[in-house]
C-alpha positions as CSV (number, residue, x, y, z in Angstrom):
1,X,80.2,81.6,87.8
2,X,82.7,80.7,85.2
3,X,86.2,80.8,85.0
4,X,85.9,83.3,82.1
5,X,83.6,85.5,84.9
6,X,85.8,85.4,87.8
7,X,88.5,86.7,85.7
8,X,86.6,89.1,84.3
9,X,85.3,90.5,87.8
10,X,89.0,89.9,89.2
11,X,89.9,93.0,86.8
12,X,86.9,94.9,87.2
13,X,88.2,95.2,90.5
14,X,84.1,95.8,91.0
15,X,83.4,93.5,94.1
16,X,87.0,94.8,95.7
17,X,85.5,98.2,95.2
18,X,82.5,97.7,96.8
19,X,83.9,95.9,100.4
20,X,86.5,98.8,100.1
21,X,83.8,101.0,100.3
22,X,81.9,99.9,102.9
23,X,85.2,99.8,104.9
24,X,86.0,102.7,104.7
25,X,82.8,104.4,105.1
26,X,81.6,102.6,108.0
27,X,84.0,101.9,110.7
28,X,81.2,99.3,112.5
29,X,81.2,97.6,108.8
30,X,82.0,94.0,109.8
31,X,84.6,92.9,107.0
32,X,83.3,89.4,105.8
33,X,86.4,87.7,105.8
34,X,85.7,84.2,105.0
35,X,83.8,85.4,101.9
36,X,87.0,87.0,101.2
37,X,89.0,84.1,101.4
38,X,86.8,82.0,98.8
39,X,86.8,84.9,96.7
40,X,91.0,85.2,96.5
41,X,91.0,81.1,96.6
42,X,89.0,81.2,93.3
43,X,90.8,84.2,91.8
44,X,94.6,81.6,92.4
45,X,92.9,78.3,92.0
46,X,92.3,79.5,88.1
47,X,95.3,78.6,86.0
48,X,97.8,81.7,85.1
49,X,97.7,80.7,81.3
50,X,94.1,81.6,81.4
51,X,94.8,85.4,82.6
52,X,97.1,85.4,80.0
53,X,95.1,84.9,77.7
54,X,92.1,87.8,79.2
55,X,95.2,90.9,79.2
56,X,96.4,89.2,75.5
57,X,92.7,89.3,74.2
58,X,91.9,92.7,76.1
59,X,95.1,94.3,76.0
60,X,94.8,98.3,75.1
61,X,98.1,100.2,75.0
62,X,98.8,102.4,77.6
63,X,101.6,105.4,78.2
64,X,103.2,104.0,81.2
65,X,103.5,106.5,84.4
66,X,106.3,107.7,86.3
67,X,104.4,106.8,89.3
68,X,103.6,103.2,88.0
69,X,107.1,102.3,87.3
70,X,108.1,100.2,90.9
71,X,110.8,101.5,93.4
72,X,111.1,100.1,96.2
73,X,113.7,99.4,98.7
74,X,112.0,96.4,100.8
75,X,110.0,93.8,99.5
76,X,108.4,92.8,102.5
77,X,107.5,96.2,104.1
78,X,105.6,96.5,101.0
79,X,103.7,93.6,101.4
80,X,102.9,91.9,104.8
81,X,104.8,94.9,106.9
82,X,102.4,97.3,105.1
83,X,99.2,95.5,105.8
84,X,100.1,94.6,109.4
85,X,101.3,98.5,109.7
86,X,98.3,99.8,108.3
87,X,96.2,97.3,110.3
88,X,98.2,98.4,113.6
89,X,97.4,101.7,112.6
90,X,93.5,101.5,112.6
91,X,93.4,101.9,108.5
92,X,92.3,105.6,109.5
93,X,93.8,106.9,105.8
94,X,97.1,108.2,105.6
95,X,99.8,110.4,103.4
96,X,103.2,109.4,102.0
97,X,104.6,110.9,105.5
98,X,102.4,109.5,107.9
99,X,103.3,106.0,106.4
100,X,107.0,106.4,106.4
101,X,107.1,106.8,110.1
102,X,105.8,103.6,110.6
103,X,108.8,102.4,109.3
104,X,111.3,104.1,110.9
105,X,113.7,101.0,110.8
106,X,114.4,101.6,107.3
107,X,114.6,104.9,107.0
108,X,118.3,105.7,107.3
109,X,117.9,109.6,108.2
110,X,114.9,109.9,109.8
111,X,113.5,113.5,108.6
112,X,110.2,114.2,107.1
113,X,111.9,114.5,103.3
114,X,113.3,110.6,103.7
115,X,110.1,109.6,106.0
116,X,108.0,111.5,102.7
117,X,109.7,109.7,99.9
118,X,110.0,106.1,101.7
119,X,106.6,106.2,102.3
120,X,105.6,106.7,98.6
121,X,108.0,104.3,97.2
122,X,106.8,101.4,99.2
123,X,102.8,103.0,99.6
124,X,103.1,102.8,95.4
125,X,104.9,99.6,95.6
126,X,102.0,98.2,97.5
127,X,99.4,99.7,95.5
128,X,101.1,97.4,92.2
129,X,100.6,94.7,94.5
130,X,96.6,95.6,94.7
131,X,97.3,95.8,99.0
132,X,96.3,99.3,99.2
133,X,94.4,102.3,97.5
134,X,94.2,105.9,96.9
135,X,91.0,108.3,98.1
136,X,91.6,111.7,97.6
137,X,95.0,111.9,98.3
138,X,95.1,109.3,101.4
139,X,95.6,105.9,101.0
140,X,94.2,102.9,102.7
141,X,94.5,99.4,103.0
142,X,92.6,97.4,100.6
143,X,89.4,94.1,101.1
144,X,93.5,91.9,99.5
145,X,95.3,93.5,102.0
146,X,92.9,93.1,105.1
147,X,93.0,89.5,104.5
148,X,96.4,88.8,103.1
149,X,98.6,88.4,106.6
150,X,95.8,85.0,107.2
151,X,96.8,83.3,103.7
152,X,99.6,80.9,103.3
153,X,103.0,82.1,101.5
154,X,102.3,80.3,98.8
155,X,98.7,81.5,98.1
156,X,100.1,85.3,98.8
157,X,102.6,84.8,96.0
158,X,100.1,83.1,93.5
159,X,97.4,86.3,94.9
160,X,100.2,89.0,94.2
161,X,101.1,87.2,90.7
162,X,97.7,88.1,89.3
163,X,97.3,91.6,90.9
164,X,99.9,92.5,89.4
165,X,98.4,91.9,86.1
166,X,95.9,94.5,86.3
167,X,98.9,97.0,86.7
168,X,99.9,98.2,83.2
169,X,103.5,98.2,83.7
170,X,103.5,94.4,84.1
171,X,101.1,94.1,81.5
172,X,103.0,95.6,79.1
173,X,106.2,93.9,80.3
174,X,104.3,90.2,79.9
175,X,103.0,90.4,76.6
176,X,106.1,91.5,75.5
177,X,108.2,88.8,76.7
178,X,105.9,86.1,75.5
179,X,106.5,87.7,72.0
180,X,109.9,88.6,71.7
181,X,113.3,89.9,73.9
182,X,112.4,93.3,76.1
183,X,114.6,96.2,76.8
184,X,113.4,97.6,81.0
185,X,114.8,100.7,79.7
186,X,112.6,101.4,77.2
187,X,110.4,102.1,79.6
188,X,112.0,104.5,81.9
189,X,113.3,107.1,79.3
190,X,112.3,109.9,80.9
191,X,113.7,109.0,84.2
192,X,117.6,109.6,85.7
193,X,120.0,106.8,84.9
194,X,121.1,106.6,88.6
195,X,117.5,105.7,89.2
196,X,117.1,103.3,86.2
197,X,119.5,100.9,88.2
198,X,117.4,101.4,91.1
199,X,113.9,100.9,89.9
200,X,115.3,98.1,87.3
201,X,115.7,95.9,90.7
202,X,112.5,96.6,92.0
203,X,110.5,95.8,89.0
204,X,112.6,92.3,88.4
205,X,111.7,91.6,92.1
206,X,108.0,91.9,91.1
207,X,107.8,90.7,87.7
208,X,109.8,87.5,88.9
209,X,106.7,86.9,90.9
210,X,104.7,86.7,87.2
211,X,107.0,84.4,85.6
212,X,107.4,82.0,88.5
213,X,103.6,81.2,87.7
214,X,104.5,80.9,83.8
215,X,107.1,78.7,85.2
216,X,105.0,76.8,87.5
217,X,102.7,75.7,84.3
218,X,105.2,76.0,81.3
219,X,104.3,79.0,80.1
220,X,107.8,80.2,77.9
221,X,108.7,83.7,77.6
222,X,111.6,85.8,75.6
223,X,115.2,87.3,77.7
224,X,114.6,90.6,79.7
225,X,117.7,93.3,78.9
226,X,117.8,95.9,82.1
227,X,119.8,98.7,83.1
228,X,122.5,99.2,85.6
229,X,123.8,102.5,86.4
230,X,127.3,102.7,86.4
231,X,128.5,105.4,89.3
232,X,132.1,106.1,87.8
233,X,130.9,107.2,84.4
234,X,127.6,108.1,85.1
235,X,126.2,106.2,82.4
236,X,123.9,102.9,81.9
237,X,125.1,99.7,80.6
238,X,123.1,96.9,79.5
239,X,122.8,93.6,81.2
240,X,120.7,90.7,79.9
241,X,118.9,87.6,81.7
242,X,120.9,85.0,80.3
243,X,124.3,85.1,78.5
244,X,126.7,87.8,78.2
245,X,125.8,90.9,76.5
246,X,128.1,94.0,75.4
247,X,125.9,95.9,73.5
248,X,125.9,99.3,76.1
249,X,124.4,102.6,76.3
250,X,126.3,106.1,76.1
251,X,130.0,104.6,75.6
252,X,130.2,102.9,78.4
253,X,132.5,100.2,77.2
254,X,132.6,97.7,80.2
255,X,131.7,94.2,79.9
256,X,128.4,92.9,81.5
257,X,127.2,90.6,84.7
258,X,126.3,87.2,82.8
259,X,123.4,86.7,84.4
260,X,121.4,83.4,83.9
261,X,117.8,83.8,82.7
262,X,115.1,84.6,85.2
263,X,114.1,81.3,84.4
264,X,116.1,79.8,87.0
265,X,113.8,78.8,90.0
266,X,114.7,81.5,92.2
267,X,114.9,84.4,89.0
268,X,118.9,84.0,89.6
269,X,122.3,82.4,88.8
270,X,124.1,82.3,92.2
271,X,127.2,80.6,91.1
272,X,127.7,82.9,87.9
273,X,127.0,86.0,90.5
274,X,129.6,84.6,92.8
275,X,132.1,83.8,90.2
276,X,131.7,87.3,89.1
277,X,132.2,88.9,92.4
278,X,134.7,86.9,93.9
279,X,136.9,88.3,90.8
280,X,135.7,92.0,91.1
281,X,137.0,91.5,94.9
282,X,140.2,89.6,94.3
283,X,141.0,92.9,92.1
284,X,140.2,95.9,94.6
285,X,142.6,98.4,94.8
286,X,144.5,98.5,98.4
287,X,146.6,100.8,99.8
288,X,150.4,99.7,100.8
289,X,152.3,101.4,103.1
290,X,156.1,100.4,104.0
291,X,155.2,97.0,102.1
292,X,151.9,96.6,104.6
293,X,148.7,95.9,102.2
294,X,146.3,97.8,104.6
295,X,143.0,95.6,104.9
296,X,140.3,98.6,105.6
297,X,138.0,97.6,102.1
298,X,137.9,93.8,102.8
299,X,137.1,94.6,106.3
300,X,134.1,96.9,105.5
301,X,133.3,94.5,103.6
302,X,132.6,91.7,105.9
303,X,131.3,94.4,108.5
304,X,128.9,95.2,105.7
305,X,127.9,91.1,105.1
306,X,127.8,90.5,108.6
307,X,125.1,93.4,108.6
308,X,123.1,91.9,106.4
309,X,123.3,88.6,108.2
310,X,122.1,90.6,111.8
311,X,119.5,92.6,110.1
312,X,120.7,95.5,110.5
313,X,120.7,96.3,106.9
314,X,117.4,95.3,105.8
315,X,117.5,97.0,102.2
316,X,120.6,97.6,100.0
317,X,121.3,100.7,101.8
318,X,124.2,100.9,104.2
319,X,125.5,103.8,106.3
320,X,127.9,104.3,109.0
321,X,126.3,103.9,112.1
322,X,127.6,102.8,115.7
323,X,126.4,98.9,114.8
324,X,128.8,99.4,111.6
325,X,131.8,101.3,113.3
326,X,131.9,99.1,115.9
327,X,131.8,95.8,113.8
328,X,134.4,97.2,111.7
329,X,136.8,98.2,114.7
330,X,136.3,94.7,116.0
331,X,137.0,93.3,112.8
332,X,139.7,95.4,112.6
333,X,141.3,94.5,115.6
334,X,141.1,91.0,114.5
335,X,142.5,91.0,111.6
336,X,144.7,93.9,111.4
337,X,146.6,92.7,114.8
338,X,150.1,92.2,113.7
339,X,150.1,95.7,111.7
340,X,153.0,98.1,112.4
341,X,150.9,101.1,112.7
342,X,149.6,102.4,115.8
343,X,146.3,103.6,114.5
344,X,143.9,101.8,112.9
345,X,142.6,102.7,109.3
346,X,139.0,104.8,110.4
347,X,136.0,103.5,108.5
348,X,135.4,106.4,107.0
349,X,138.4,105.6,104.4
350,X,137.2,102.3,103.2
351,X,133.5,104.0,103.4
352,X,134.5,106.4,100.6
353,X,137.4,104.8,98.4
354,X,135.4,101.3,98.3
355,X,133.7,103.4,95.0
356,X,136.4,103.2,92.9
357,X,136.1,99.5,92.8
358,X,132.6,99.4,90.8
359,X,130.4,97.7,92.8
360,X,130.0,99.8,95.6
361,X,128.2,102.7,95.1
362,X,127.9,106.4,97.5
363,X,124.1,108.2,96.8
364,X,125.8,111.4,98.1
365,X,122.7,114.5,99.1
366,X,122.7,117.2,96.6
367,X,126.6,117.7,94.7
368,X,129.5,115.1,94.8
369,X,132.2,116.4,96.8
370,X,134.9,117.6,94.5
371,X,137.2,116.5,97.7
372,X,140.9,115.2,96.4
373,X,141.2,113.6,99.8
374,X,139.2,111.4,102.2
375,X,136.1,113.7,103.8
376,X,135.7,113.3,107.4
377,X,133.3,110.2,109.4
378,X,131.2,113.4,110.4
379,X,131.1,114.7,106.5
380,X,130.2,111.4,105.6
381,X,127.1,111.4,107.6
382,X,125.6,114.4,106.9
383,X,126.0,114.1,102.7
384,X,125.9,110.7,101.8
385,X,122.7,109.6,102.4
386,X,123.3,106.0,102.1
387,X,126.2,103.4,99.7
388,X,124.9,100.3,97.9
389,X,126.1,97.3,96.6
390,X,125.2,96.5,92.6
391,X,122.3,95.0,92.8
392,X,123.3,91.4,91.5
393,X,125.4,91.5,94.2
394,X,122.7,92.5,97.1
395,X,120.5,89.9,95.6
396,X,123.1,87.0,96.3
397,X,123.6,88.5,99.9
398,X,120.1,87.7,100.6
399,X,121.1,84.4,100.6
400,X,122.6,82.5,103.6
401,X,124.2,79.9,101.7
402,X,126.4,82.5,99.4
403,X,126.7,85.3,101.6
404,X,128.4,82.9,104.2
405,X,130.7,81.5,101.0
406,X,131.5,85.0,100.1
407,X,132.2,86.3,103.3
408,X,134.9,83.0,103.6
409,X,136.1,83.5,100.5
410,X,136.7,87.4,101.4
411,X,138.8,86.2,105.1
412,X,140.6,83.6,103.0
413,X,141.4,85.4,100.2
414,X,142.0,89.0,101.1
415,X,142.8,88.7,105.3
416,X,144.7,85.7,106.7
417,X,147.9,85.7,106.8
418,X,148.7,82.6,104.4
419,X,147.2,84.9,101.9
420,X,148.7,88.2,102.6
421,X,152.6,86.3,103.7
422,X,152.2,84.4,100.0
423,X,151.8,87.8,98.5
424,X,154.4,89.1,100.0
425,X,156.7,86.5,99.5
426,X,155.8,87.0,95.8
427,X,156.8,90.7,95.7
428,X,159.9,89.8,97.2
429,X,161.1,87.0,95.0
430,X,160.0,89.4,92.1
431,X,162.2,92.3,93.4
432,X,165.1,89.7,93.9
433,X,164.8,89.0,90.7
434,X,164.9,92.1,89.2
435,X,168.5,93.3,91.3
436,X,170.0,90.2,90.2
437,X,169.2,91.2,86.6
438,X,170.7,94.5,87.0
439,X,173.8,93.4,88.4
């Protein structure tokens, strides 16, 4: 069979179909792996150029679907969790609730409505990724995702790089790029701008995947502009894959991220990111009380990053739970020792005025509190369903190398007392000066 063949069969999805089939009709159907294997060996042995070329030469237009625009808020549960989930599970056929509840460690209120709507973002997620399948209304594991756990990372990226080419979305996204600059947003027009930002991640996750193999083989390709939602004026703003852009959506006057292209080899400019942040930080807005600079936001902050580093946070979605309070009371103790007061700042403070800083953001449940003062720890809980970082930011916490930089540059910068005394000592000198100039 020729290259031209394969391909052709690859998005016919026709043999897939067929195994599929049999699997799921006949539970004593013995699932020929190693036929499998050579078959998903072939399909990333053939060069990505040359499936390029097959959706350039076959491409038909297509309305993109709500449900075929990616959100997701874990990579992995969408990939090998799924499949070793749905594995564990017997592959029996399941809803959108009945898969969220096998991931109850992600699921940061655990009700049927969150269990429900985690489930179908990662069961859709997974279904871009070709791992899984819908049969009247159930969904099962696919022939890719029976097999997939046994391949090597590198053969699971290079399989999931062409599955993804037989989803429209991506397509769409592909051709594009190798023709000209693409605006993400165009795309999601009919969708909230609060979700925008969210889905924008998920889709550069995936389509990163693509352009790693146009990477690996020289294939160039055009700047991606996406949105990110912008919690204080509800609005969208425009940020572009390499350079700095200021062109923004709704008024939103604010000066974008430069992020480098997603040509970089991991899709990301780390140093750029950090440079960024580092400033955004040095900025936040602190309370002072009788000349004490309280330290609650930095705090949360590296309660938040040292979350992350435990795995406790697997997805960019943290709430206050005992693992949080009681990292941020320790760190609290630490480095709010020599304070004056009595009683510590609760977390619930830092939890909710952290927002006005930009790059923390509260996904409250139904309305925003209208509150002029700081709602309750017990309010907190029961109407913000989770607070997230922007997600350049989240993306450079996934690595150990910056996140441990960051979180140093947070205890230099913002907690020890060198810092904090040099400050001060500033302040004074300033006020100093300013009596002597009156006299």
């Amino acid at each position: 069979m020729s290259n031209c063949e394969y391909i052709e069969l690859f998005f016919s999805q026709s043999y897939e179909k067929t195994i599929d089939k049999f699997i799921r009709d006949d539970r004593d159907y013995i699932i020929p792996y190693e036929q499998l294997t050579i078959y998903v060996r072939k399909v990333i042995s053939i060069s990505y150029k040359e499936y390029i070329d097959y959706i350039c030469n076959n491409h038909l237009s297509h309305n993109i679907e709500t449900s075929e625009i990616t959100q997701s808020s874990s990579f992995s549960a969408c990939e090998i969790e799924m499949c070793n989930a749905l594995l564990w599970a017997d592959n029996r056929g399941f809803n959108f609730l009945e898969i969220g509840k096998l991931f109850p460690q992600y699921v940061s209120h655990p009700n049927d409505t969150a269990y429900r709507k985690y489930g179908e973002n990662q069961t859709r997620t997974s279904s871009h990724l070709g791992l899984v399948y819908e049969y009247y209304k159930y969904w099962y594991l696919s022939c890719l995702g029976y097999i997939y756990p046994s391949l090597k990372d590198d053969e699971r990226m290079k399989l999931l790089a062409r599955t993804l080419l037989r989803m429209p979305l991506y397509q769409e996204l592909l051709i594009k790029l190798l023709r000209g600059d693409v605006l993400l947003a165009d795309y999601m027009k009919n969708i909230a701008p609060s979700t925008q930002g969210r889905r924008a991640g998920s889709i550069l996750r995936l389509l990163d995947l693509c352009l790693r193999e146009c990477r690996r083989e020289g294939i160039r390709y055009h700047d991606l502009y996406y949105p990110v939602y912008v919690a204080k004026t509800k609005t969208i703003r425009i940020e572009k894959s390499l350079g700095t852009v200021h062109k923004v959506l709704d008024n939103c006057h604010e000066e974008c991220l430069p992020l480098d292209s997603l040509r970089e080899p991991c899709g990301f400019n780390y140093e750029q990111c950090f440079a960024h942040y580092t400033t955004r930080i040095a900025s936040i807005r602190q309370a002072k009380i009788h000349g004490e600079t309280i330290v609650a936001k930095p705090v949360l902050l590296l309660a938040a990053i040292d979350g992350v580093e435990a795995n406790v946070f697997g997805n960019n979605q943290f709430v206050i739970n005992d693992w949080l309070e009681e990292r941020y009371e320790a760190l609290m103790r630490k480095y709010a020792k020599d304070s004056q007061f009595d009683d510590k700042t609760g977390i619930e403070k830092p939890f909710w005025h952290l927002e006005t800083d930009g790059f923390w953001h509260l996904n409250c449940q139904g309305e925003r509190s209208g509150k002029s003062h700081t709602p309750s720890k017990r309010w907190l809980k029961d109407n913000v369903e989770f607070a997230s970082f922007d997600e350049p930011l989240w993306i450079l916490l996934q690595n150990k190398v910056w996140r441990t930089k960051l979180r140093d540059y947070i205890v230099e910068h913002k907690l020890t007392d060198d810092s904090r005394m040099g400050k001060m000592a500033a302040e004074s000198l300033g006020a100093l000066a300013a009596i002597l100039l009156a006299v």
